[in-house]
Each structure stands twice: as C-alpha cells, then as structure tokens.
N, C-alpha and C positions, 0 to 999 in steps of 0.2 A: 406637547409638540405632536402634530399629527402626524400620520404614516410619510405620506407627502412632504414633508420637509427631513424626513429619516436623512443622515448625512451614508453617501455614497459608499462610503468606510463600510456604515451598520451592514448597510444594505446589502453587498455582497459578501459580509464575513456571514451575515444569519443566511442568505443560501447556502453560501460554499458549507457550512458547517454542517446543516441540516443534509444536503444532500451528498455531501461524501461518506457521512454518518451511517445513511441509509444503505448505500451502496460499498461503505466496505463491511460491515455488519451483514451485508447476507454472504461474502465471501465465510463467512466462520458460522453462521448458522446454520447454513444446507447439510453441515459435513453431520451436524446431530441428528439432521431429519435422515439421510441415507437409508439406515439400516430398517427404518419402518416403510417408504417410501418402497424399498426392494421388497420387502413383503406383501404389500397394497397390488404392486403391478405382478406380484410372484415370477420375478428374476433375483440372478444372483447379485450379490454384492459388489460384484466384480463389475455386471454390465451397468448395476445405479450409477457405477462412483461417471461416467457419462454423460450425469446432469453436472456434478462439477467439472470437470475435464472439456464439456465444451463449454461453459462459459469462459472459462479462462483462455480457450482459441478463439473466442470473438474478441475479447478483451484485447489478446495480444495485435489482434488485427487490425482495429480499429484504432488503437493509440496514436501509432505513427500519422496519420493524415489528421489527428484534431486539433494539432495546431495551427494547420493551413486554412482549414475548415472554420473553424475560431477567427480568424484574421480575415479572410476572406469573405463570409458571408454574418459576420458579426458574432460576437463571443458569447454575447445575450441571444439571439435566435438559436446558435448552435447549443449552447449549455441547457437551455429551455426544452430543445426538441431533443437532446440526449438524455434530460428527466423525464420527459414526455416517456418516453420509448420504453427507460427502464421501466418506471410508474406501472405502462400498463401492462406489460411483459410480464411483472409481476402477478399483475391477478389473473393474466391467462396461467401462469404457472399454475397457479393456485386451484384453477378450475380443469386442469391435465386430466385427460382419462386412458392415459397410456403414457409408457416411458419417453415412446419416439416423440409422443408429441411434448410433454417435458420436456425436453433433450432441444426439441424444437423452440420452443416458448423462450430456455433457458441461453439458446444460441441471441438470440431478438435481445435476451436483457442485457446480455455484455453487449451488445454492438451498442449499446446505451449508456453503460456503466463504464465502458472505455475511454469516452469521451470528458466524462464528470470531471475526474481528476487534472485532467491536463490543462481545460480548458478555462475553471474554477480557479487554479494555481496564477493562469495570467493574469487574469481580472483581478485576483487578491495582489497582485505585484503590481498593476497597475496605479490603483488606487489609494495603497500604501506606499511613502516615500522612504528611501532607503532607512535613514533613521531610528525607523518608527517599527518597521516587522519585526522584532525580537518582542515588543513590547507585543505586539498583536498574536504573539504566537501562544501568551497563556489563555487565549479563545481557541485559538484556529487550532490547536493541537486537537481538543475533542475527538474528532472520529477519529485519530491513528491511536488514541491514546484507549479510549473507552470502549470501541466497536468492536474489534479483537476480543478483549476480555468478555465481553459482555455478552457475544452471539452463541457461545458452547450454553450459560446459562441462561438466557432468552429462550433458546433453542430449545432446552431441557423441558422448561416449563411450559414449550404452547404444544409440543409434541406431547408430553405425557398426561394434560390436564384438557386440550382440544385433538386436531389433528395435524398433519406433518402439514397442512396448504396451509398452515399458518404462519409459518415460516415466511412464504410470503407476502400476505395477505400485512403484516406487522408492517411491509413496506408504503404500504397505500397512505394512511392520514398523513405521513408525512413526504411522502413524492406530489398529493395533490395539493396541500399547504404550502410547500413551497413553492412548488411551482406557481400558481399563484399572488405569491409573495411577492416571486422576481417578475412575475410579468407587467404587473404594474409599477416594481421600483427602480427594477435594474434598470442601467440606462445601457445604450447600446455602445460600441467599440468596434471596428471595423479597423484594418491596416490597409492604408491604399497601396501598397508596395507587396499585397503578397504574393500575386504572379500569378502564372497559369497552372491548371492542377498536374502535378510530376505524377503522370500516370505509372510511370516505369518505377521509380523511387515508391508509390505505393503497393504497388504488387509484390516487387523484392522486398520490400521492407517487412510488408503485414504478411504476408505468409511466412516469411523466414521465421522470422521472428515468434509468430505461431506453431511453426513445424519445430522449431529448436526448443518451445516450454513447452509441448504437448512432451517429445523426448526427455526431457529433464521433470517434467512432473510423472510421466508414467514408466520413465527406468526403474527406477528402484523397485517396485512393483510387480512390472513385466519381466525385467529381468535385461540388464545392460544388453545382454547378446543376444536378444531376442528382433528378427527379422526387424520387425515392424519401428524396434526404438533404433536399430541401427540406422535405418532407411529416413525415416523423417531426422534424425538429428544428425546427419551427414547433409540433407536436403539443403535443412535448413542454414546450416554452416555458409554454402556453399551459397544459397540466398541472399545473406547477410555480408560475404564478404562482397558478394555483385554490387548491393546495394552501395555499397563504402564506393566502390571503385565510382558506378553511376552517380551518387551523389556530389562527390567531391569535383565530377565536369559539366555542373550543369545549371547554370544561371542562378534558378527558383529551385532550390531542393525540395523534396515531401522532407526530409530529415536534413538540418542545416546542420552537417558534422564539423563545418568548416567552426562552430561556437566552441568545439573543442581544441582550437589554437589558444582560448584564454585557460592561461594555469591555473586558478583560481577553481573555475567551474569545470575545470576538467579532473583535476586535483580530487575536490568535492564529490564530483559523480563515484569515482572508485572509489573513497571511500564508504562512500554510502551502498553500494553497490555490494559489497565486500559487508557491513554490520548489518545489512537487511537481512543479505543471507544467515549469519548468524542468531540474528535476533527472529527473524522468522520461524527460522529452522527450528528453536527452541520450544517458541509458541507452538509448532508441530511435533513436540516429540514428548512434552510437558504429558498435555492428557496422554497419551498412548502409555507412558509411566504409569499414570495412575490406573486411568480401567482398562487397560491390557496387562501391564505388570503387578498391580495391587489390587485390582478388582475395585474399586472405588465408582460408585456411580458417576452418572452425568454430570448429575446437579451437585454433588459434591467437587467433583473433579472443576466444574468452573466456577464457585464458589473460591476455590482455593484460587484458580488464576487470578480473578479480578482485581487484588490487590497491583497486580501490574499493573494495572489502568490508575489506581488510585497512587501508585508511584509515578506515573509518567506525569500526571496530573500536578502534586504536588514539585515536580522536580524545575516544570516548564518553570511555576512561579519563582525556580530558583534561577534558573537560568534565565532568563528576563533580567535581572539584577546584578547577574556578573559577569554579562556576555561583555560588556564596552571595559574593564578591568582584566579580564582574563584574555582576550583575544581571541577567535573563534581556532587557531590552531591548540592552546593547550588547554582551550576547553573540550574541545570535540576530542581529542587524548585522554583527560579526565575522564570524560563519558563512555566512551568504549571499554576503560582499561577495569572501569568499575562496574560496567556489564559483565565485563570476561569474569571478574572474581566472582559475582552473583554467578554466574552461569559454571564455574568449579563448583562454588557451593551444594547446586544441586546436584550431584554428584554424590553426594552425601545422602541422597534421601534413600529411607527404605522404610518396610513394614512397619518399624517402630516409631520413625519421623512423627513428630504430633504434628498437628495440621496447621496452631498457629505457625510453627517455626516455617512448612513449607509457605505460607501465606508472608512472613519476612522477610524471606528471600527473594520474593516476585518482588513484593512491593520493590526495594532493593537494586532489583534489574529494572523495572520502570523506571524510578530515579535516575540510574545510569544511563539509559537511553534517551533521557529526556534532551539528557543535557549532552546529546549527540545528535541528535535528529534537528532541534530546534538551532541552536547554533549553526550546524553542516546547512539547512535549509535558508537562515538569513545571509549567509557569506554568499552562499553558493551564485546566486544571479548580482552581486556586487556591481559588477564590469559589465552585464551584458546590457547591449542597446537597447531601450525602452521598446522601439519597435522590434527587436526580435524574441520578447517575454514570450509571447505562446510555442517557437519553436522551441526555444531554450529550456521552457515544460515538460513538453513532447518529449524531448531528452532526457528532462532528469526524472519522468515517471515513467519514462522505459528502462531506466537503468533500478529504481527502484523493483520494477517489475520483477526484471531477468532477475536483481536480489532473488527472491523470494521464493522463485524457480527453483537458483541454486541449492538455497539453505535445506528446501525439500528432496530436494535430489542427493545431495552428498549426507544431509543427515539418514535421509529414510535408508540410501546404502549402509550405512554403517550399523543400522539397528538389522538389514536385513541379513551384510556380512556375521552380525555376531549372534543370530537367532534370540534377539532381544523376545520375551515375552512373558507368560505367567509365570513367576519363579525364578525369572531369567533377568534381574536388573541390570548386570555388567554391560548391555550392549546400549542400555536408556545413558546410561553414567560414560561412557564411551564418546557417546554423540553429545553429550555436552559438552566434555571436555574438547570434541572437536569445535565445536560452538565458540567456548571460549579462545580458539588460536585464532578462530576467525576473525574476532574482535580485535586478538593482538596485532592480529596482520593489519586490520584497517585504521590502528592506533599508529604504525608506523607507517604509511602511506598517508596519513594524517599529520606527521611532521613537517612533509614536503607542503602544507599549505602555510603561504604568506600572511602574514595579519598586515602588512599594506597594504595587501591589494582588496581588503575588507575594509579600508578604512573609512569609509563613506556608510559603512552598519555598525560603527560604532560613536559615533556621533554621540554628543553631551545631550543629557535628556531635554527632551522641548518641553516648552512650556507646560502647565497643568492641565488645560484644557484638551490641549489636543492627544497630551498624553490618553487623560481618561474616554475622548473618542476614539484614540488604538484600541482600546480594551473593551468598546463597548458590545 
C-alpha cells in the first residue's frame, strides 16, 4: 500500500506522535544542558534557568487561542506552521551566541510548541470514533509516556559526548520528517462556526495564564514573598478571573468555559489537573534525589527513571483491555490510588537503595499512571460536540499544563521549606509523600465521574480490521 492511500487514522496518529515526542522531550532535555550552557555564555545558573522559564511563558500564551486558530484557519495549516516554527527555532537555538539570544530563539520555540499539543489532540479526536481511542491510545501514549523519561538521558549523552546545541539540534530530522509527512498526507479540517478572533479573551487569557506559571514555576526558587512572584501571580489571578467573567458573555469565546457545564469533562479536567500535578511533581523531584541528595550522575540518574516510561508503556496495553469492563471511573481510581503507593514507596530510598529496586518502583508508577491518564483521556471528550474538539483541547491541555506548574511549585516548596539536599533526604521523602495525597485527592474527585456519561467509549470491540487500524 502506498503512502497515498495511508488510512487518515495512520496518518495523523504518526504526526501527532512524532511531533509531540519531539516537543515534550526538549521540555526535559534543556534542564540537563543548563549547567554547561551557563558556563559557555559565563552566567549564573540562576540567569540560564531563563531559557526554560521563557519557553514555558510562550507556551502558556499561545495555548489558549490554538484552538480558534486550529478551527478557523485549518487544523493541518495551523499544526504544520506550529512544527514549522518549532523545527526551526530549534536550530536557531542551537546556533545562539549569547544567552539573550537563546532566551530569544527559545521564546519563538514555545510560541510553536504551544500549539502542537492542542491542535494534534483535535484532529486525533476527530478521526477516531468514540469507540475506538482507548484502543488507539497503546500508540498515542508514546510521547507522554517515553519523552519525559528519555530527555535527562538523551540529554546526558549529547551534552557530555558532543555539545549542549545538541540538545536541540536532536530536534531537527524529525520536526523536518514530519512535517513533511503531514504535508503531503494530512488532509485539512477547518470549522465553519469558529467566529471572529476574541481578542479580549486572548490577552486575558494568554498572559494570565502566563503571569500565574511564570509565579508558580519560579516561587519556590525566588522565594513566595519575593516582589517580583507576588506581583505577577496576583496579576495573573486577577487576568484569569477577567478572563472567566469576559468569556462566559460573549458569543465566540477564545476559551469556551461554557464546555465546562458537561460533568463528565469538567469532572475529568480536575482530576487530571490535580495527578499531573502529582505525577509531574515527582518526575521533578526524582533526579534532584539522586544527584543533589546521593550524588549520582546524569546518566545514571535517568537510567534509573526510564523504567517509568517502560511502565506507562507496558500499562497503556493493559488498559486498552479493561477500560470497557472496569469503567473509566474505577479505573482512573485504580490508577492514581496505585501511583500514590509507588510514590510512598519512594520515600524509602536512600544511600543504600540498590538501583534495580529504585528502577521497580518507577516502572510501578508508570503502570499506575497509565492507567489514569489513558482512561481520564478517552472518557473525558465523551459528550463534547464534534465541532467543539479543538476548544475542548485547548481546555484540557491548559489544565494539564497549570498541572505541572502546580506539582513544581508545591513540591519544589516543600524540599525548599525542609532544606532538602546532600545528606539531607527527609525533605526529597516529604515531597513524595506530598506527591502521593495529591494522587489520593484526585482518586476521590475521580469518584464523582459517571461511567454513563462514558458510555459511548466503551463500546463492544469492533471488528478486526478496524480494530488493528486503531493501533496502526
């Protein structure tokens, strides 16, 4: 069978896969190159950390309008020119001969990277029928599952064996491959109903939204009561609730909050919102354990993660299998309740810990998360109307987002409250243990979810064929 008759399925799961791959995978790799990168432009550590802190305020910025964007000017142009952007952002990165312009480069790749996710999510919901995404999810899992794990020892190895712009540079063969891929396969999607651009709803939204994770990624850090984190995360607050108010009276929202009248997908967003945090938080505080409190190299230290990935992996193909028997509410309780225990477990580690046992434990928590993410993910747009899949996006990967924010923010306080560090484990063992309430919280905000109003994703398996085109 030739490229050319690739069925529509293939064709947007092998973009969406390859390019959210790429793009959350330099989320976790930049943080290994930092400390060389600060040495190269001879600044402190403090002014690097910069290059990540502004990607993730374009990120936040641009999320909110790529569902309009998506819908209105077509989901295939918009996801195209937002690989486009990242692609070559990346190799300016890579070619930087100062930090500003780093800083600079690295601003241009989120306003790129911000869009991937949201936009990619529609089109995957599009072309999948309710029935079938559980099945499609032991693919589409890839980049949440592997990228993470994989970028501390990627990282590791092109920082200590080439130089830190390799980092980026890793991103090239496959931002111009795909793109590529989709330009000749993907087929286009436009909504004739998306409206005029809510200019008002984008400003409040994408700066707010911005100013509130710039404050919750660099509190713990800078210090809660420090001018600068008061001031932008009061800003923002105060952005965000504008936004709620302007959204909710005005035809064509940039953010359709009104999707959160369905229980269902409103249910689901907290929850997720609430284990991102936790599960994030973890994956942020894991290495600092090891080479801040044990001294354990790089490339050891993500060696030992990766089995996360090789749990989320192995868990998706469980959960594909007992999502339509369990029901997405006592499965996605299963899943968290069995991360929380992984995440006490580690709690236990220290000097003496052997390294397969930490290496069980991850695995362990991938498992558990699999089979909360993947589940929470096929329930969650159940109910919503086919033509409102890209707002409904927009929403559930800003709430993922702000996740992620939080688990950094409340965990990095709690290692900063206990002077976690060399010789210091009670504060690493602290923040897991806070880790794991997080989990139990989102397991009982997890009860309140219907298994009716899922009942159209649990559906009796369809036939063989089209089965093994879900998974293709």
């Amino acid at each position: 069978m030739g490229l050319r008759q690739l069925s529509p399925r293939v064709v947007v799961s092998v973009v969406f896969v390859a390019a959210l791959f790429v793009n959350i995978l330099d989320t976790t790799i930049v943080n290994v190159a930092l400390p060389t990168i600060a040495g190269q432009f001879r600044v402190s550590p403090a002014d690097a950390d910069a290059v990540v802190v502004g990607y993730l305020l374009s990120l936040a910025l641009v999320i909110p309008a790529s569902g309009w964007l998506g819908d209105r000017f077509g989901s295939k142009r918009v996801f195209l020119t937002a690989l486009a952007i990242f692609t070559v952002a990346s190799a300016l990165c890579g070619l930087a001969q100062s930090l500003p312009q780093l800083v600079a480069f690295r601003l241009l790749q989120g306003l790129g990277g911000g869009m991937l996710a949201p936009v990619g999510l529609a089109m995957l919901y599009r072309v999948f029928p309710l029935a079938e995404r559980m099945r499609a999810m032991r693919v589409l899992i890839l980049p949440t599952a592997v990228a993470p794990a994989m970028g501390p020892v990627l990282g590791g190895l092109l920082v200590d064996t080439l130089t830190w712009r390799w980092v980026f540079y890793v991103n090239l063969p496959v931002g111009v491959l795909t793109f590529l891929f989709g330009l000749f396969l993907l087929k286009e999607h436009r909504e004739p109903g998306a409206g005029r651009f809510d200019l008002a709803g984008f400003a409040l939204s994408g700066f707010g939204f911005a100013l509130l994770m710039y404050a919750l990624t660099e509190g713990s850090s800078r210090g809660w009561g420090s001018p600068s984190i008061l001031i932008t995360g009061a800003l923002g607050v105060l952005l965000l609730t504008a936004t709620v108010l302007v959204e909710l009276r005005v035809p064509s929202p940039m953010l359709d909050l009104r999707l959160f009248s369905d229980r269902l997908f409103r249910t689901i967003n907290v929850v997720q919102l609430v284990s991102t945090a936790g599960f994030l938080g973890t994956l942020f505080v894991f290495p600092l354990l090891y080479q801040a409190g044990l001294g354990v190299s790089a490339w050891q230290t993500g060696l030992t993660t990766f089995p996360e990935a090789v749990g989320v992996l192995v868990g998706t193909q469980i959960a594909s299998r007992v999502y339509s028997t369990l029901g997405p509410r006592l499965h996605i309780v299963l899943g968290v309740v069995n991360a929380a225990v992984a995440m006490m477990l580690l709690t236990l580690l220290g000097p003496a810990t052997p390294q397969w046992l930490a290496m069980l434990i991850m695995f362990y928590l991938g498992l558990g998360m699999s089979n909360n993410f993947n589940p929470a993910q096929t329930a969650a747009f159940a109910q919503v109307p086919r033509a409102s899949t890209g707002a409904a996006s927009t929403l559930y990967n800003s709430g993922r987002q702000a996740g992620s924010a939080v688990g950094v923010a409340v965990l990095g306080s709690v290692l900063a409250a206990a002077g976690a560090g060399p010789g210091h484990l009670v504060g690493y063992h602290v923040a897991f243990a806070v880790a794991a309430g997080l989990m139990i919280a989102a397991a009982v905000a997890a009860l309140f979810v219907k298994d009716g109003d899922a009942a159209a994703t649990m559906a009796s398996p369809v036939r063989p064929e089209a089965a093994a085109e879900a998974v293709a």
